[in-house]
C-alpha positions in Angstrom: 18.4 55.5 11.7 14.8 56.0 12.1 12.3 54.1 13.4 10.6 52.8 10.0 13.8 51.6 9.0 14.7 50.0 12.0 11.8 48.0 12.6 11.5 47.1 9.0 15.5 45.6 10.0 13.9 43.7 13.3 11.2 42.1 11.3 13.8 41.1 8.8 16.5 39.5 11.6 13.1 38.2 13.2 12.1 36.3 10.0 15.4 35.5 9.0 16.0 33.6 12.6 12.6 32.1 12.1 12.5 30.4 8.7 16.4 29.1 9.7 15.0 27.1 12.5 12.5 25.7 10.0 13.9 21.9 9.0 12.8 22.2 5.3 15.5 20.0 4.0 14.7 17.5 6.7 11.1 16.7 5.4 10.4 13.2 4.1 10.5 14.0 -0.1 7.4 12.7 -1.7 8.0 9.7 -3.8 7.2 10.5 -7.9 5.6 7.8 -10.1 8.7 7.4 -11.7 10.3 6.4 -8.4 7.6 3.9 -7.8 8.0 2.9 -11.3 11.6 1.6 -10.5 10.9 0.8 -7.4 8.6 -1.3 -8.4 10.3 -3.1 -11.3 13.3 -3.5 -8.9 11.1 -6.1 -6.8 9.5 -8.0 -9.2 13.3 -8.4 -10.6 14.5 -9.5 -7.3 11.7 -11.5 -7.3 11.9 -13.3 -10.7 16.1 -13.9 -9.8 14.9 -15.8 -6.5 12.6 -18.1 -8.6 9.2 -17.0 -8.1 6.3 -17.1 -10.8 4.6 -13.7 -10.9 1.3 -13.5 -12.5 -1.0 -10.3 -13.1 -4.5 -9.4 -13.1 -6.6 -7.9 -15.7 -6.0 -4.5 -13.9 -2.4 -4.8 -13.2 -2.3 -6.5 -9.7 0.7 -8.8 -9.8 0.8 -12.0 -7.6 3.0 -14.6 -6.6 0.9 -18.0 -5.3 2.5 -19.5 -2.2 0.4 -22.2 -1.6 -2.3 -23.2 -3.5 -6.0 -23.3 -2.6 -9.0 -25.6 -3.4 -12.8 -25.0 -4.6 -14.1 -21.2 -6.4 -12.8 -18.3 -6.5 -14.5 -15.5 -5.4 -17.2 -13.3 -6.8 -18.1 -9.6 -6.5 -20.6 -10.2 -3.2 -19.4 -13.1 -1.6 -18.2 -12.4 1.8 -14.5 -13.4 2.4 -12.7 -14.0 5.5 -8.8 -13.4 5.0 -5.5 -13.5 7.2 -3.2 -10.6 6.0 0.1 -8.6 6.8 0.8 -5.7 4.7 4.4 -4.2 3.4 6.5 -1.7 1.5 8.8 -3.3 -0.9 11.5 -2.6 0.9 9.9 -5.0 3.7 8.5 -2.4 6.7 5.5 -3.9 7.5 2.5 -1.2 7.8 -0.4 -3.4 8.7 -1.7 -6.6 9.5 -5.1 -8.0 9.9 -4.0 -9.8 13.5 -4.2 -5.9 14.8 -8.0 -5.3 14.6 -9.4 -8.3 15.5 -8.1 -11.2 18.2 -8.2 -14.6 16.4 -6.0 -12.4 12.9 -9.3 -12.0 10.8 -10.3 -9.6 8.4 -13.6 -10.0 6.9 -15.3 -8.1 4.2 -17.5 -8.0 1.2 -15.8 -8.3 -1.9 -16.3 -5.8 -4.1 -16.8 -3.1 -1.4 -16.4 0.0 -2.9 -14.0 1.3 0.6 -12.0 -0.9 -0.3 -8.6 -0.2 -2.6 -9.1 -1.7 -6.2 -6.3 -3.6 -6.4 -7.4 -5.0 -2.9 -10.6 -5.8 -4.7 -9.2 -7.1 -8.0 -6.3 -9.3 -6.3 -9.1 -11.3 -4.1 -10.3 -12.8 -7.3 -7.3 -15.2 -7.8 -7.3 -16.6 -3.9 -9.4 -19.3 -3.4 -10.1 -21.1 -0.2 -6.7 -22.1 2.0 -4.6 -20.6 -0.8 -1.6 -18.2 0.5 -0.9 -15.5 -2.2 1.7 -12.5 -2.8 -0.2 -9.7 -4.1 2.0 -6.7 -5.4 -0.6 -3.4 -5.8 1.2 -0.4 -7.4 -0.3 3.0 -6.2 -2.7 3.7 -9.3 -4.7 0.6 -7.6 -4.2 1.8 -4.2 -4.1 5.2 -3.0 -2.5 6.8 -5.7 -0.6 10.4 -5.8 -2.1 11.0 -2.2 -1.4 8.4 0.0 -3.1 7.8 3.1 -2.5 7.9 6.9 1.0 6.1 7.2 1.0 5.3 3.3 2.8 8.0 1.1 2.3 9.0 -2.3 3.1 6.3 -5.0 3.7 3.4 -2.5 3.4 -0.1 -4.0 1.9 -2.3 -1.0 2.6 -5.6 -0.9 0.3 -8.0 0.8 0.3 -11.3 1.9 -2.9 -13.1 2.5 -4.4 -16.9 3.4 -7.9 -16.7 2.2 -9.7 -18.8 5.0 -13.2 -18.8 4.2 -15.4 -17.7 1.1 -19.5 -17.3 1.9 -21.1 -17.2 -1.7 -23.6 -14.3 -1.8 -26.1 -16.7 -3.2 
């Protein structure tokens, strides 16, 4: 055999050992929008057979109110102060507002433009000491991309107590 051959043999045995050791089949499969579709409707089912009242928002946001609120509801500027833990639908929690700051508090402007539409549109039917379920599919969060720990077309689930509302004005 020469030695052309026989190294173009070693490269093939060393490439062949190589990719086997690779754990392609083991990598997390990216959710399509047609998972999340049924995903998606597989909740709010669940949800409608254990007696809750799910409303939607002009853009598609669908919430569940847990306890109602008093006074206005927020505007685009006012400056909101909210308690919040964030899940999958199938319940894994992925954030919460008690890990950034020590007394649980998130506060923002609503209407900030970092902020996740869905995020943005959902605040407009909590009012003050209200406790609401807000259902986002991925279109009004982070889409076909995902983000850090949040994969492609992942409905988040949120569940916030709006404490305080500061009126731009």
């Amino acid at each position: 055999m020469n030695k052309k051959v026989f190294k173009i043999l070693i490269g093939i045995f060393i490439a062949a050992i190589f990719s086997s050791c690779l754990k392609i089949g083991n990598e997390p499969e990216i959710p399509t929008q047609q998972e999340e579709t049924a995903e998606l409707q597989a909740y709010l089912s669940n949800l409608i057979d254990a007696g809750h009242d799910i409303d939607t928002t002009e853009l598609g946001v669908y919430y569940i109110v847990l306890e109602e609120g008093e006074g206005n509801y927020p505007q685009v500027g006012d400056s909101l102060e909210v308690g919040y833990a964030a899940f999958f639908t199938d319940g894994t929690m992925f954030d919460a507002s008690d890990k950034y700051e020590e007394n649980g508090t998130y506060s923002f402007v609503l209407g900030n433009p970092d902020l996740i539409a869905g995020w943005n549109d959902g605040m407009k039917v909590i009012n003050k000491d209200a406790k609401v379920q807000l259902i986002i599919p991925s279109q009004l969060a982070y889409g076909n991309t995902g983000q850090g720990n949040i994969p492609p077309y992942k409905t988040l689930v949120f569940v916030i107590k709006m404490l305080e509302i500061i009126p731009s004005t």
